[in-house]
C-alpha positions as CSV (number, residue, x, y, z in Angstrom):
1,X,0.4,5.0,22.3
2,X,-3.1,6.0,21.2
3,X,-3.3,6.4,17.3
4,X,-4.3,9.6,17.4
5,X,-1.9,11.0,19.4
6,X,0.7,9.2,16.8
7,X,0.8,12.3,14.7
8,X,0.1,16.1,14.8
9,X,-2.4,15.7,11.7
10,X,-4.7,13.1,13.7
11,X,-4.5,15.0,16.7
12,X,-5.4,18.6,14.8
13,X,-8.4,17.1,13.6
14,X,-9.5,15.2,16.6
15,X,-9.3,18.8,18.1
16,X,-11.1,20.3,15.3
17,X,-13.9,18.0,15.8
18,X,-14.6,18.5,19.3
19,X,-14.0,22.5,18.7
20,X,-17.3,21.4,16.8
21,X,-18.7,19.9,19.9
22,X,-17.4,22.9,21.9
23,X,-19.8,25.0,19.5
24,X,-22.7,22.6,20.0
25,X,-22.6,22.8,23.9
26,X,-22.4,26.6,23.8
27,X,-25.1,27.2,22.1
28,X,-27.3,24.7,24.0
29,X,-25.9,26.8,27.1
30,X,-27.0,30.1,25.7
31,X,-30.8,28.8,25.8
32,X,-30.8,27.1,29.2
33,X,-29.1,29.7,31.1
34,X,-29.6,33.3,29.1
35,X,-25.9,33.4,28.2
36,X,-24.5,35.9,25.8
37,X,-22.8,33.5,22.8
38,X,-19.4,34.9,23.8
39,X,-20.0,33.6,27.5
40,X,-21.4,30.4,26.4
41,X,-18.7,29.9,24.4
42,X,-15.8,30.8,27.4
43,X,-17.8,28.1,28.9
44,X,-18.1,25.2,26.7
45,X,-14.6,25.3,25.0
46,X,-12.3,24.9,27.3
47,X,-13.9,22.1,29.3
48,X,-14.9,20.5,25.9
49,X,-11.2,20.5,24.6
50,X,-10.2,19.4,28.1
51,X,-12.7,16.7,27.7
52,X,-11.6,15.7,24.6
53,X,-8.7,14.0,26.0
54,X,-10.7,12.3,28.9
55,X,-12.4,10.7,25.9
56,X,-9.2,8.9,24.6
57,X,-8.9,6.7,27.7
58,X,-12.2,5.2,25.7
59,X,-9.5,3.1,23.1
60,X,-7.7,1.7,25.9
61,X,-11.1,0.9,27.4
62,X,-12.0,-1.2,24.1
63,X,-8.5,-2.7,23.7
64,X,-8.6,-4.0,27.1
65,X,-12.0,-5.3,26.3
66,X,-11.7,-7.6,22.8
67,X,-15.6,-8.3,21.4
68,X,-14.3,-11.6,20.6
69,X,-13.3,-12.8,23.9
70,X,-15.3,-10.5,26.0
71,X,-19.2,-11.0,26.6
72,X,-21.6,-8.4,25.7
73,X,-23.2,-7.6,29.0
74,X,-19.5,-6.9,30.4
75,X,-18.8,-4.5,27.8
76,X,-22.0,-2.6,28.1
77,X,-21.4,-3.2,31.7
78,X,-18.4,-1.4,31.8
79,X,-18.7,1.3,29.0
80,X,-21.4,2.5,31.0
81,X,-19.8,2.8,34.5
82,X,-16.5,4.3,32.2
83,X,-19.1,7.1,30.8
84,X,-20.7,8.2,34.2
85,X,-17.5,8.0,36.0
86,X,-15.7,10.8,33.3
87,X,-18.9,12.7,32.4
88,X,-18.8,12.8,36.5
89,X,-15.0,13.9,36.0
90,X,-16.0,16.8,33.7
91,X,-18.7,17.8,35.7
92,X,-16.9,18.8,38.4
93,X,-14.1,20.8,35.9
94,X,-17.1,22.0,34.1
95,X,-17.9,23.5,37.5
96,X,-14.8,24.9,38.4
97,X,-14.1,26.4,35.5
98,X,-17.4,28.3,36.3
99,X,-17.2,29.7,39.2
100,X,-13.6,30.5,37.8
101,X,-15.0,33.0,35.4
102,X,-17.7,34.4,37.6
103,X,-14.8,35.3,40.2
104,X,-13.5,37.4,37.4
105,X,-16.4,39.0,36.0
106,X,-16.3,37.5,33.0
107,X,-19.5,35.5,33.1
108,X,-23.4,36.7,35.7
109,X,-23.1,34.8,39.0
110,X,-26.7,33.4,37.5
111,X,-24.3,30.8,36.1
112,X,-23.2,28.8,39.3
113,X,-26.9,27.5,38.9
114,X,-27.3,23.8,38.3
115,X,-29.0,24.3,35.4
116,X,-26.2,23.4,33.1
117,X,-25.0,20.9,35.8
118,X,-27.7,18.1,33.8
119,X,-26.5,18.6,30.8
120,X,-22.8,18.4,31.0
121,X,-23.1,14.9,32.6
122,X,-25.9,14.0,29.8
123,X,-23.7,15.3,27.3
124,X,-21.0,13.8,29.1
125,X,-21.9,10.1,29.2
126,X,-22.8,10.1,25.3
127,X,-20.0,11.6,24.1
128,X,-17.9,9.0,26.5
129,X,-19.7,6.0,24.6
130,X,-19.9,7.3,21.3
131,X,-15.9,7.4,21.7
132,X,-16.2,4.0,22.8
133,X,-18.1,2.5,20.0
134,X,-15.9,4.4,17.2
135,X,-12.9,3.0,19.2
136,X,-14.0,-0.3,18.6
137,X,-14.8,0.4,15.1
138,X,-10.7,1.8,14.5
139,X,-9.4,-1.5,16.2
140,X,-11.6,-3.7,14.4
141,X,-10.5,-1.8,11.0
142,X,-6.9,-2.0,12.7
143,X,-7.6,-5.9,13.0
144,X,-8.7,-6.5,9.7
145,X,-5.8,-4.8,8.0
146,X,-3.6,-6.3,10.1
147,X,-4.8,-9.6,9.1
148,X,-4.8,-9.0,5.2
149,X,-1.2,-8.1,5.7
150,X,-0.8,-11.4,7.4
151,X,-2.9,-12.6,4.6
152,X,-0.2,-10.9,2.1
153,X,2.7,-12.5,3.9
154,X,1.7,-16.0,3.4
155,X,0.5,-15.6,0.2
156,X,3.8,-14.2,-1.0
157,X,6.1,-16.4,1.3
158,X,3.6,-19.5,-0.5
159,X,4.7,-17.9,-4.3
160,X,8.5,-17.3,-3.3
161,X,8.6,-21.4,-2.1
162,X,7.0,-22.6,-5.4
163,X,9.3,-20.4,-7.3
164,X,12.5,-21.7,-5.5
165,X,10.6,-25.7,-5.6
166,X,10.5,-25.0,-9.6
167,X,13.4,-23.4,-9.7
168,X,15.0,-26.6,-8.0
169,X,13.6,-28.9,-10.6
170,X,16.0,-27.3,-13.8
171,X,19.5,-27.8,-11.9
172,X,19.0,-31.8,-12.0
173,X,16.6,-32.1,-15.7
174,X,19.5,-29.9,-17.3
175,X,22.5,-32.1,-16.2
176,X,20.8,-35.2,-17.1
177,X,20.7,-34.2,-20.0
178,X,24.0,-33.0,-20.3
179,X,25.5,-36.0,-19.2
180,X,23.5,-37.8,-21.9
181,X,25.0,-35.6,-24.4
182,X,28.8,-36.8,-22.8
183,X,27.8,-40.7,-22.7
184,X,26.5,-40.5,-26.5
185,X,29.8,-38.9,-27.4
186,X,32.6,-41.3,-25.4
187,X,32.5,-44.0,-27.3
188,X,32.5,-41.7,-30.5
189,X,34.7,-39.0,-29.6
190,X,36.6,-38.7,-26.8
191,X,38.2,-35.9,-27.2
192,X,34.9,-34.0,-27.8
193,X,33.5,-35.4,-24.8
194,X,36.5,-34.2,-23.1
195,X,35.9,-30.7,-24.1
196,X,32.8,-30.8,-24.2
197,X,33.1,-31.8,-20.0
198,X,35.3,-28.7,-20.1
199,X,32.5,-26.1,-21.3
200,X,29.9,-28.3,-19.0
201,X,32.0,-27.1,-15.9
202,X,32.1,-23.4,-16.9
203,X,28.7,-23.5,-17.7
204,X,27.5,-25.3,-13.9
205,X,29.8,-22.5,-12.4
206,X,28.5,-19.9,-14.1
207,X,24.7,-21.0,-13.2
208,X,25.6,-21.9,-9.6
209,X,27.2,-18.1,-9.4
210,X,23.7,-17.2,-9.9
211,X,23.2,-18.1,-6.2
212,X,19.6,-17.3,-4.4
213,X,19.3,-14.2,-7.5
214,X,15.6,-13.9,-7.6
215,X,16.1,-11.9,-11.1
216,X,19.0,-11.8,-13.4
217,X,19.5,-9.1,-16.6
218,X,18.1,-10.6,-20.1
219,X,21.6,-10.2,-20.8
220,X,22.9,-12.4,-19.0
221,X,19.9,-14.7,-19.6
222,X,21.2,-15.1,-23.3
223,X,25.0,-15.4,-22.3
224,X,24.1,-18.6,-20.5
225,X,21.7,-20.0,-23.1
226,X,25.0,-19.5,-25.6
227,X,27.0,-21.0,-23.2
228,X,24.7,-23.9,-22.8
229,X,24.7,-24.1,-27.1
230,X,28.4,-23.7,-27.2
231,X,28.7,-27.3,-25.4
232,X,25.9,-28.7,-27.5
233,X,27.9,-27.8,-30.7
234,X,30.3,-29.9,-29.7
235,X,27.6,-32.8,-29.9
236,X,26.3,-31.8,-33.0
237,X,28.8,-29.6,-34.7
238,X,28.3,-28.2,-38.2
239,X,24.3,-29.1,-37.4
240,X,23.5,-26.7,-34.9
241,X,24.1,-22.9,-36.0
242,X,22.9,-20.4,-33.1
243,X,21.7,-16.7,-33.7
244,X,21.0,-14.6,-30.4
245,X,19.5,-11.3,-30.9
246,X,17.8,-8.8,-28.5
247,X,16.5,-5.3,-29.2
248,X,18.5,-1.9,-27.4
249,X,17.0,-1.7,-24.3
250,X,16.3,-5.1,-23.3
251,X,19.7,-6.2,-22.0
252,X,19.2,-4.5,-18.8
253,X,15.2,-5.9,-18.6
254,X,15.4,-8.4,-15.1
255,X,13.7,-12.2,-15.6
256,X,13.8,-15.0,-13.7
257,X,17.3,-16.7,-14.0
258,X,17.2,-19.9,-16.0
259,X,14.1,-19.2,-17.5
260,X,14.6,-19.8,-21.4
261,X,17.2,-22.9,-20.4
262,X,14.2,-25.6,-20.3
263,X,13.0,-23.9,-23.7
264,X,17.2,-24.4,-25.3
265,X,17.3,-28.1,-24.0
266,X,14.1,-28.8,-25.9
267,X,15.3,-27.0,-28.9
268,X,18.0,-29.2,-29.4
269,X,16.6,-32.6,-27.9
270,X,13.3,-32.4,-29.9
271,X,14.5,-30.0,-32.4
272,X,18.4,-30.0,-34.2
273,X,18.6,-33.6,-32.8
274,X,15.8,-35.2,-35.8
275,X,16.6,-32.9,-38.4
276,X,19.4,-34.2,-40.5
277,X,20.4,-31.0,-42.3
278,X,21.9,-27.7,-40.5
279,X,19.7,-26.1,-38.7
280,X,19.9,-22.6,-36.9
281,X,17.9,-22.0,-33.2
282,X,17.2,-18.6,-33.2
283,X,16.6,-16.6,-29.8
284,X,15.5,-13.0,-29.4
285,X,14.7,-10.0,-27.2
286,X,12.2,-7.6,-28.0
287,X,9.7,-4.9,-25.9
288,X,7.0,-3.4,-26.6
289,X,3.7,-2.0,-25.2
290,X,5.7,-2.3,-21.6
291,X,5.7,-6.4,-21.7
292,X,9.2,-8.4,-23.1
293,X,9.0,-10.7,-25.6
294,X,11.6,-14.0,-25.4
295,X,11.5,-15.8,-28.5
296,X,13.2,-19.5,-29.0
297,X,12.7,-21.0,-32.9
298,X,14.2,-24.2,-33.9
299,X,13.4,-26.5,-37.1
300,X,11.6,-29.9,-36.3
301,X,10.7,-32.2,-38.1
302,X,7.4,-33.0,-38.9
303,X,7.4,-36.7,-38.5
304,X,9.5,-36.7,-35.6
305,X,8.3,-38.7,-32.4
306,X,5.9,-37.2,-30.2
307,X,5.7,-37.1,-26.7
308,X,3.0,-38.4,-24.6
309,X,3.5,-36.1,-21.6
310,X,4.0,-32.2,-21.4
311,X,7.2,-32.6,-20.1
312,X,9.6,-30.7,-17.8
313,X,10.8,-27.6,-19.6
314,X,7.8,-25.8,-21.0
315,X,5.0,-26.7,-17.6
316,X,8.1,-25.3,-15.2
317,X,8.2,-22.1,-17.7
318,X,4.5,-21.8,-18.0
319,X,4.4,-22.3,-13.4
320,X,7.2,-19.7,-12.7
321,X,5.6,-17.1,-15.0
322,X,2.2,-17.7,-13.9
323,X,3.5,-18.3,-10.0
324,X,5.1,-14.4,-10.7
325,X,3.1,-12.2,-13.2
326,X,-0.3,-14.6,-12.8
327,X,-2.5,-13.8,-16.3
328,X,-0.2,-10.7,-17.6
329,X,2.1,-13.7,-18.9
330,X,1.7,-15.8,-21.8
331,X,3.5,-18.5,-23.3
332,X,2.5,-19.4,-26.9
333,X,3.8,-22.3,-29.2
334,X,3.4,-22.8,-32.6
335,X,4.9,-25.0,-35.5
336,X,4.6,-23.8,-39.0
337,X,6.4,-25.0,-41.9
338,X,9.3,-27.4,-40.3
339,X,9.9,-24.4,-37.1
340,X,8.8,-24.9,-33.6
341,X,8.6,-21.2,-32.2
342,X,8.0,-20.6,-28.3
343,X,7.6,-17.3,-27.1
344,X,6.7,-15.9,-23.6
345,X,6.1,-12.7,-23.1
346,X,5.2,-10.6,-19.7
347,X,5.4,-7.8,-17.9
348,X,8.5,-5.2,-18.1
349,X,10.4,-5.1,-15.0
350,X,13.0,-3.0,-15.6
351,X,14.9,-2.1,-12.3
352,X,18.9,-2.3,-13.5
353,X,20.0,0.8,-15.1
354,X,22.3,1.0,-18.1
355,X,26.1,1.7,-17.7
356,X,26.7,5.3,-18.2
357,X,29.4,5.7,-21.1
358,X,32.1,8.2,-20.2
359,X,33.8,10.6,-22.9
360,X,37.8,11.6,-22.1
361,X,38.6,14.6,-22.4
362,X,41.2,15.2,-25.4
């Protein structure tokens, strides 16, 4: 279907515009053949609006005829013929509508003449082609759009497959890990390892629950990292102290699932695993200015080993945040006095609604 016959709006102003036209050709009527403006007028609107619609065979015309595929001389070629063969079209309407209204009385017999036969098919032919050329302007604008959505499509369908490829790298870092923790604790506690194989399960069934979830609440964010801690305690025990605080409000705030898990791991590996005293990791929730604020703080020790590469946990945080918000999210470390402090921070996206808390009636 023709665009413009899509919807009423279009349409009313495609009419409204050739009422314009309708105007225009009355009053070069009124000069050539001594008409009254009212005559003029019966004249030139009716064949104008009929007109109008001859003129929307033009986009079919220029559909039919791509620029990109189609030569130049073929299109002038053929817009021409198009043009003399409707202006001819509404020549002869033009002229029945004429003699219409002289049968009636309506308009002198003077206008049969063929004095306004020249200028309908003049008028005719350039009206024809200057529907053609804006017809090929909409379907070139049509084009374009349709390939920036195109444009859009890959672009998102590119960001969703690095997401789910970064996403994929946690599952396997995290249970390496994990089954580190087991090995180191066989040999000096079984029944530790035991249990602590027991919390491992609950914890792998609680992440794979999470399924293909694109976003999760920053509630349930926080129960996994304490899941994940509860097993380390076993590890470490009376060394590892966990505090887990988020601000009202931020529960229901939706993140990437696993998100802070690679920022936990290194917590404990690089953190409470070289300190020898207790030491507390300390994760919080806050919001302001519309952006969330994660925070993960451990001790460390200053003369700890370093690390010679950037390792897994923090470049898959920093590439899922950037792959999603782009340069509205930040991740910032710092160590200051014996504490290792990460915190990211981006965009609000705030899309799950708090439950609604019910009073019974006494």
């Amino acid at each position: 279907m023709h665009p413009i016959l899509e919807r009423s709006g279009r349409l009313a102003l495609y009419m409204g515009l050739w009422v314009l036209v309708g105007a225009l050709l009355a009053l070069a009527l009124t000069g050539r053949l001594g008409l009254t403006w009212i005559q003029a007028t019966l004249i030139a609107l009716p064949v104008s609006s009929a007109y109008a619609f001859v003129c929307l065979s033009a986009w079919y015309v220029a559909r039919s005829l791509p620029i990109p595929t189609t030569g130049v001389p073929r299109i002038v070629g053929t817009g021409v013929v198009a043009s003399m063969l409707s202006s001819a079209g509404w020549l002869a309407l033009a002229r029945l509508w004429v003699a219409t209204l002289v049968r009636r009385g309506w308009i002198p017999d003077g206008a049969r003449g063929g004095g306004h036969e020249s200028l309908f098919f003049g008028f005719g032919v350039l009206l024809y082609l200057l529907s053609l050329a804006i017809s090929y302007l909409l379907i070139t604008f049509e084009e374009t759009r349709e390939a920036e959505r195109r444009a859009l499509e890959v672009q998102v369908l590119a960001r969703e497959a690095e997401l789910r490829s970064l996403r994929a790298q946690i599952d396997p870092h995290f249970l390496f890990n994990c089954l580190h923790s087991i090995s180191a604790l066989t040999t000096a506690d079984a029944a530790a390892a035991r249990r602590m194989c027991l919390l491992l399960g609950d914890f792998l069934r609680e992440t794979l629950a999470l399924g293909g979830e694109d976003r999760i609440t920053v509630a349930r964010e926080l129960k996994l990292a304490e899941r994940f801690l509860a097993v380390e305690r076993i590890r470490f025990g009376d060394r590892l102290d966990v505090s887990i605080d988020a601000d009202p409000g931020t529960e229901h705030e939706l993140i990437p699932p696993l998100l802070l898990q690679p920022i936990v791991e290194n917590a404990v590996t690089h953190g409470i695993a070289h300190v020898l005293d207790r030491g507390t990791i300390r994760i919080t929730a806050t919001r302001a200015a519309a952006r969330l604020a994660l925070r993960v703080e451990n001790p460390c020790d200053p003369d700890r080993p370093r690390r010679t590469g950037s390792g897994v946990g923090l470049s898959n945080v920093r590439a899922r945040l950037k792959a999603m918000h782009g340069v509205e999210a930040a991740v910032r470390t710092v160590e200051q006095d014996g504490m290792w402090t990460v915190e990211i921070s981006f965009p609000t996206q705030l899309t799950v609604q708090p439950p609604v808390q019910h009073q019974e009636s006494a």
